[in-house]
N, C-alpha and C positions, 0 to 999 in steps of 0.2 A: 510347267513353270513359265513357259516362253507367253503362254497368253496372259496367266495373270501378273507377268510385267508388265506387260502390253497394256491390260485395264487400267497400271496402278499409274502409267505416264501419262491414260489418255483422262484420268481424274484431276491429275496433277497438270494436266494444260487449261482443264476447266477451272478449276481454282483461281488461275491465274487470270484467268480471261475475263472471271466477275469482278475480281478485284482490281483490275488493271486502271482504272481512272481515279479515285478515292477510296483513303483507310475506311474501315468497317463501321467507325463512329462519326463520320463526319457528317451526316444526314441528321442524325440525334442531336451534335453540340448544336444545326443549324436550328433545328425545330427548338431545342432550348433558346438560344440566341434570341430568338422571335417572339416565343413567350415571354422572354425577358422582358422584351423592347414593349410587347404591350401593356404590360404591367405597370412600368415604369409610367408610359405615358396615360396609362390609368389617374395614376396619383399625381401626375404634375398641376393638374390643376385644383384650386380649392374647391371647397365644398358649397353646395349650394345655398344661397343665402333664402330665410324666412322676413321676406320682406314688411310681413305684418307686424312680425314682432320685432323689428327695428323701429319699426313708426310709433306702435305703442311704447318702445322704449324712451323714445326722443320726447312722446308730449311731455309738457309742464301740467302745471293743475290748473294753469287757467285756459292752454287748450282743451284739457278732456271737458274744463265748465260749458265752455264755446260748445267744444262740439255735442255733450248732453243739451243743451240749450236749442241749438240748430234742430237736433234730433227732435226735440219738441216742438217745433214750429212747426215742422213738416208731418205733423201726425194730424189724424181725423179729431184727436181729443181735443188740440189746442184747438181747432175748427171752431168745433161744435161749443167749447166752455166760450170764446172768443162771441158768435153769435151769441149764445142766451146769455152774457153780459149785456152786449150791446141791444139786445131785445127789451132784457128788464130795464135799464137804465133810460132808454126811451118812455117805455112804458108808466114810471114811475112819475118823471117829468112831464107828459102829454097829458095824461087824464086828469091830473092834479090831484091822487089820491094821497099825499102827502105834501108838505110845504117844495116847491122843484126849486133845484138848487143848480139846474141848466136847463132852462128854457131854449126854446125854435128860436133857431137853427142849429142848439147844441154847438156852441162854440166850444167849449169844457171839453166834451166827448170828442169833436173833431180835433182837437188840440192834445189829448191823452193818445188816439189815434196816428195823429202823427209822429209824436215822439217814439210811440210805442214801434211804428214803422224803420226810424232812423235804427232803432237798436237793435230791431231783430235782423235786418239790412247786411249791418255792421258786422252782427254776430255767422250771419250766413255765408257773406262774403269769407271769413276766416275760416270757415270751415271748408269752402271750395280751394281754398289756400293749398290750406290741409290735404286736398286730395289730390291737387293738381300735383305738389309733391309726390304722394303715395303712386300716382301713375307717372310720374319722371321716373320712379324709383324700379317701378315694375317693368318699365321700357327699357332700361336698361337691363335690368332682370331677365328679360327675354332674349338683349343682343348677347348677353355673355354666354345665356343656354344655346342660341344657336351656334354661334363660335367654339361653344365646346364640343356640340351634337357637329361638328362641322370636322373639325379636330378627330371626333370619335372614329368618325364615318374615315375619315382620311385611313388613320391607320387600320382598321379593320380591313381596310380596299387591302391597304400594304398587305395584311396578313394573308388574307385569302389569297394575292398572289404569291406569297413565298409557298402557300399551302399546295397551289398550283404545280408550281416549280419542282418542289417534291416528289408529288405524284408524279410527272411525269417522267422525275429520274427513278424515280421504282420503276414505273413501268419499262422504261426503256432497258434499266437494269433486267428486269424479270424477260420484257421479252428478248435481250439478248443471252439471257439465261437460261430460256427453251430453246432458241435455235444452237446454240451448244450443246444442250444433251440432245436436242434431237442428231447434230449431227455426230457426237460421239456414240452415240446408240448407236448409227448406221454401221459405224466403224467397227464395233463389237460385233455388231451381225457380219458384218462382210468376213471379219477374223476369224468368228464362228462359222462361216460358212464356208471358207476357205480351208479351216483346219480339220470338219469333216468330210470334205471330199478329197484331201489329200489319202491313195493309199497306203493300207499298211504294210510296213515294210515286213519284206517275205526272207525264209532263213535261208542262210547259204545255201544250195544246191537243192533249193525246193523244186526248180524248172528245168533239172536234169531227167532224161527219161531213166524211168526204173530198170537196174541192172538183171539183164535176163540168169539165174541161175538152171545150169545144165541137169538136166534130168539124170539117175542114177542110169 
């Protein structure tokens, strides 16, 4: 009975000894705590915006006309219908194979040319309008993603070091929690090893010499 009281005090010191800085849960509420906090700042900021479909939102009908118009100017078709106008219409006036209705130097054609030039001009500049917008819009588009990717990065640091922090209170917990059983281990051994080399106790008058009885 005397040893396994002995076990039951030298268990009842280790108990003590784990627990002796913080309650059992306070590692958990902290890893909750930290979850929380990243969550929250998950959602604090809005959601990221579709910058095309704002711009598309915003045109009127006589931007999208602009910008279908712009779009054609800038194609190989308006090129090439632009030339074989200007080819036939020369043609037609040069050889005289009809009454010509602008004759050399083509004042008519130079003057349809220029008009035609102020309007597509007009119409191109609004559409770079247009996009000089779309990339104001987009530039800022990218300061608010780095400032959030910035934000992210912040707290993720923060976590990983709480995550840190942790670990190495387990570990210090775990390894001050081997060097107590190791050294309560010792202690059992040495109890154990003390309580079998003690000897056993011998009966009263074991170490008396044996009483000589007289022969008849």
């Amino acid at each position: 009975m005397g040893l396994l009281r002995q076990a039951m005090v030298l268990r009842a010191e280790f108990i003590a000894a784990t627990l002796e800085e913080k309650p059992q849960m306070s590692i958990a509420r902290e890893i909750e705590d930290i979850a929380r906090d990243l969550i929250k700042h998950q959602h604090d900021h809005p959601p990221v915006r579709d910058i095309n479909r704002e711009v598309e939102r915003r045109l009127t009908f006589a931007d999208r006309v602009a910008d279908d118009f712009a779009r054609l100017v800038g194609s190989w078709i308006f090129v090439l219908v632009q030339v074989g106008i200007m080819v036939v219409w020369i043609g037609l006036n040069a050889l005289n194979l009809i009454h010509p209705w602008d004759v050399y130097p083509f004042a008519f054609l130079n003057f349809i040319l220029s008009l035609e030039a102020a309007v597509w001009v007009s119409v191109v500049l609004m559409a770079l309008n247009r996009l000089a917008d779309r990339d104001r819009l987009r530039s800022q588009q990218d300061f608010e993603l780095n400032v959030k990717a910035e934000e992210e990065l912040k707290a993720l640091m923060n976590h990983l070091m709480h995550q840190d922090e942790i670990l190495l209170q387990i570990v210090n917990r775990l390894d001050r929690g081997d060097r107590e059983m190791k050294r309560l281990a010792r202690r059992v051994e040495d109890a154990l090893g003390s309580n079998n080399e003690t000897p056993a106790a011998k009966p009263p008058g074991a170490d008396r010499p044996p009483i000589g009885i007289p022969a008849p």
